[in-house]
N, C-alpha and C positions, 0 to 999 in steps of 0.2 A: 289651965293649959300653960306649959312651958316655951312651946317651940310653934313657928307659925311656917307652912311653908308656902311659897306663893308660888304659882303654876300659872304662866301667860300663857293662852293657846289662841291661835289662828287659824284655820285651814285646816285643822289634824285630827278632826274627830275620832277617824278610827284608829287613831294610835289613843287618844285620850286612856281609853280603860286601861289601860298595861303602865300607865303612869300613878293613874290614881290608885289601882288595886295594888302598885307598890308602897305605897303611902297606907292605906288601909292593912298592908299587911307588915307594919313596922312594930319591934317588941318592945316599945310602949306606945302607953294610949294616949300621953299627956300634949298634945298637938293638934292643930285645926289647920286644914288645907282651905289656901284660897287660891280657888278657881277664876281668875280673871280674862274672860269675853275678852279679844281684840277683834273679832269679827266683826263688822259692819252692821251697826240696826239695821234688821229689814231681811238679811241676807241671808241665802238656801244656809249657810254655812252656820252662820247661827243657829239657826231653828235646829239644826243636827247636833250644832253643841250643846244647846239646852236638851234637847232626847237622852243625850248621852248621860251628862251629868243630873239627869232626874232619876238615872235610875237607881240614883245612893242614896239609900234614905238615912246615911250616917249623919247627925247632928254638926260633928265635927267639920263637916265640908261647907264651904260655905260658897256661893257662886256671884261672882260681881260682875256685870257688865259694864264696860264700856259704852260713853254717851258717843263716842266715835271712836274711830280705828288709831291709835295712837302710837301702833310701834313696838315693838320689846320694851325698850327702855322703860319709857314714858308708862308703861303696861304694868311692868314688876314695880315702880314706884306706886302704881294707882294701889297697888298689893301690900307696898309696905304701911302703906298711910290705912290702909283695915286694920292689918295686924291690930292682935290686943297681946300678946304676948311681949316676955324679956326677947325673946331670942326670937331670930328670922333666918329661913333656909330656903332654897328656891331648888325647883326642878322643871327643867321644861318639858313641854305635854309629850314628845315622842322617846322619851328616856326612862327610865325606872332609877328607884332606890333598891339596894338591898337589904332585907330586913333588920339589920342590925345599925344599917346608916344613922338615922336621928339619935341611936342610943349613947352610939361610941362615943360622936361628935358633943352631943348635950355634955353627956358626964365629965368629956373633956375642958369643955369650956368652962364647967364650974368648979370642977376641980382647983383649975388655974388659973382664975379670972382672967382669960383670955375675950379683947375687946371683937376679936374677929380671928376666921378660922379658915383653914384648907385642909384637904384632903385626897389623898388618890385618885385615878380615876381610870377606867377603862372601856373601846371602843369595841365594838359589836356590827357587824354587817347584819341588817334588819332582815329576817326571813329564815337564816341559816343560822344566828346561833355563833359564827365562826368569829372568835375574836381577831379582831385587827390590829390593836395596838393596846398598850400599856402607857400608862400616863403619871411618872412620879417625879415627885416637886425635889427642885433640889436644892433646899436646904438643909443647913444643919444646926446641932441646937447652939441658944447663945449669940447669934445673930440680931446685931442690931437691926432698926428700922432702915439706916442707909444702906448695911451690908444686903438686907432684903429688897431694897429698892435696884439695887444692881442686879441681884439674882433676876428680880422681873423684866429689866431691863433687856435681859441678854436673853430669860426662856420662858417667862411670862406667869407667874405667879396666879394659874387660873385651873378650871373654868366654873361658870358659875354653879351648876349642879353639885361642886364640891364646897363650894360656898356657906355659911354660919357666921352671921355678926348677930351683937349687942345690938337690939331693937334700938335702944336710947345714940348709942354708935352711929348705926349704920342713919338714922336719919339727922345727925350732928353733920356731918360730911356729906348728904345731901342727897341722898341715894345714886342712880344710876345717873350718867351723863346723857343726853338725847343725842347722841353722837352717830354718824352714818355707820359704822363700824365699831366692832373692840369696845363694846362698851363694858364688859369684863375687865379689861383690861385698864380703865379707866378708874373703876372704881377703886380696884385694886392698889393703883396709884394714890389716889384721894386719901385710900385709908393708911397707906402707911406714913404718907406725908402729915398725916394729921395727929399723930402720935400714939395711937392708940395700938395696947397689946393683942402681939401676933402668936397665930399658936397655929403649929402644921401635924397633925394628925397622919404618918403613915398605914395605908392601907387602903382598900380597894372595896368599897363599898358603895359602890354607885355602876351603870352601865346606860352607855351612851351608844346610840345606832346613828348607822352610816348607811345612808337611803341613795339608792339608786342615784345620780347625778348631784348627792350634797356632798360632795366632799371637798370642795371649795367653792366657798360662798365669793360669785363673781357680778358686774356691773359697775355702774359708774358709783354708786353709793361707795361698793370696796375700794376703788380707786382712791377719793376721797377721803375716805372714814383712814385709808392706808397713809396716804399723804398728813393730817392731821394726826394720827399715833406716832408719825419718823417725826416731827416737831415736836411732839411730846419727851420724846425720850432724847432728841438732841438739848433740851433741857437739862438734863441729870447729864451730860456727857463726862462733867469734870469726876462720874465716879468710878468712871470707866479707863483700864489703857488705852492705850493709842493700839492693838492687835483687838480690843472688844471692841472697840468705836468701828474698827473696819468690818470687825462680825456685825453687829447692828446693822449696818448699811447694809451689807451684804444678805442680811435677810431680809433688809424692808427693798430690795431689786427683785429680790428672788420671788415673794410673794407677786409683785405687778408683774412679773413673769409671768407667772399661773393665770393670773387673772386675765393680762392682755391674749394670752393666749388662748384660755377658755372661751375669752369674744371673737376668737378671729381675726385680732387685731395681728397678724404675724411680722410684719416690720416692727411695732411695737414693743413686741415680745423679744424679738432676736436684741434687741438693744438692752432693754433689761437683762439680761441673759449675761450680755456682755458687760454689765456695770455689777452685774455679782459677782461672776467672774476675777476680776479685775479689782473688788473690795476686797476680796479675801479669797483666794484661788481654796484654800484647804477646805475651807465654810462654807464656799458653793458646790464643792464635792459631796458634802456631806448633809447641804439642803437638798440635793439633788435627789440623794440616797432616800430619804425621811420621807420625799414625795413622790418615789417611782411608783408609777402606776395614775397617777393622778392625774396626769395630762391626758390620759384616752377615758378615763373613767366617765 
């Protein structure tokens, strides 16, 4: 086996199939899925995941439980530390690959000894089919690791279903941070910080769904995990102008916008509102733009 992909599910059972049978229906065979349990021992939710994934009699799948409920994070780690393969790719349980995903991505990475990998990516409203958005990276080739670290900085070098590292890589740097939030986003940092070759794969070979009230993920964990990522990247500030430092802010107000606002919190919200605003008047226009709809959703 070349390629391991680790799949965390919690709660998703009846999405499970339409993940897995993207995986089983990839054009090679050289790969083994690990199905990693974050459900609760004991729980109805469990016993429906294990139904679910009993019904693969494929070799290649392999299914790990968690001894307790640990998180995403902490989940796709327990996933990488199975893995027996070079390469590791991850998809989460209510997503699909397209069948040519593992192929493109593999042959790229060997092609050009690339340490870790991205790729396109696209959003699907679950039920209908109807694409939402388009998702491409923006880089270009030749790019150092700092010019990439800025890229990330400003539009975020993610997400993990587009994701492909170096087995020996990705657990050098420590896999995923147990972070409230953005922990994509973290890693992402880790790995470029750490020196290792980047390689961005255009194209669209993955789909990602937009379920009924997920379209931002809100609570106090987001507050926090949001608070912890703006000190993350006012670390790298020295890569940025003084008009990107103001974009940065201006999107780490705009997001506690969304959020305060999704709680109810509406004094909260209005003041966020007004500190995006006020970061960068053209940049809150244009986050504004990026998430119409999302405040009733």
């Amino acid at each position: 086996m070349k390629v391991s992909v680790v799949m965390p599910t919690h709660g998703r059972a009846e999405y499970l199939p339409r993940a897995i049978e993207s995986v089983l229906g990839q054009t090679i065979s050289d790969w083994e899925l690990i199905v990693v349990d974050d459900n609760p021992p004991g729980s109805a939710t469990r016993e429906e995941t294990g139904k679910v994934v009993s019904r693969y009699s494929d070799s290649r799948i392999r299914y790990v439980l968690n001894d307790r409920n640990l998180g995403g994070a902490l989940t796709r780690n327990h996933g990488i530390d199975e893995a027996k393969t070079k390469y590791i790719s991850f998809l989460d349980d209510d997503d699909k690959y397209l069948p040519e995903r593992l192929a493109v991505q593999l042959k790229a990475m060997e092609e050009n000894g690339w340490d870790f990998a991205v790729m396109d990516g696209a959003t699907y409203r679950h039920g209908t089919e109807e694409k939402v958005s388009e998702r491409h990276q923006r880089v270009q080739e030749g790019m150092t690791n700092e010019e990439l670290m800025r890229i990330h900085l400003l539009y975020h070098l993610s997400g993990t279903n587009t994701f492909m590292f170096r087995a020996d890589y990705l657990r050098k740097i420590g896999g995923f941070d147990d972070a409230p939030s953005c922990q994509e986003w973290f890693l992402m940092e880790k790995a470029l910080m750490g020196g290792g070759k980047f390689g961005y794969l255009p194209g669209i070979h993955i789909r990602n769904y937009q379920h009924p009230g997920g379209q931002l993920s809100t609570g106090k964990k987001k507050l926090v995990g949001q608070k912890i990522l703006f000190e993350h990247k006012k670390r790298h500030f020295r890569l940025l102008t003084a008009a990107e430092r103001r974009q940065v802010v201006c999107r780490h107000h705009g997001v506690l916008f969304f959020v305060h606002f999704k709680m109810h919190h509406y004094l909260r919200a209005a003041c966020e509102a007004v500190r995006c605003f006020f970061a960068s008047p053209r940049d809150a226009v244009a986050w504004m733009k990026e998430y119409k709809g999302k405040i009733t959703a």
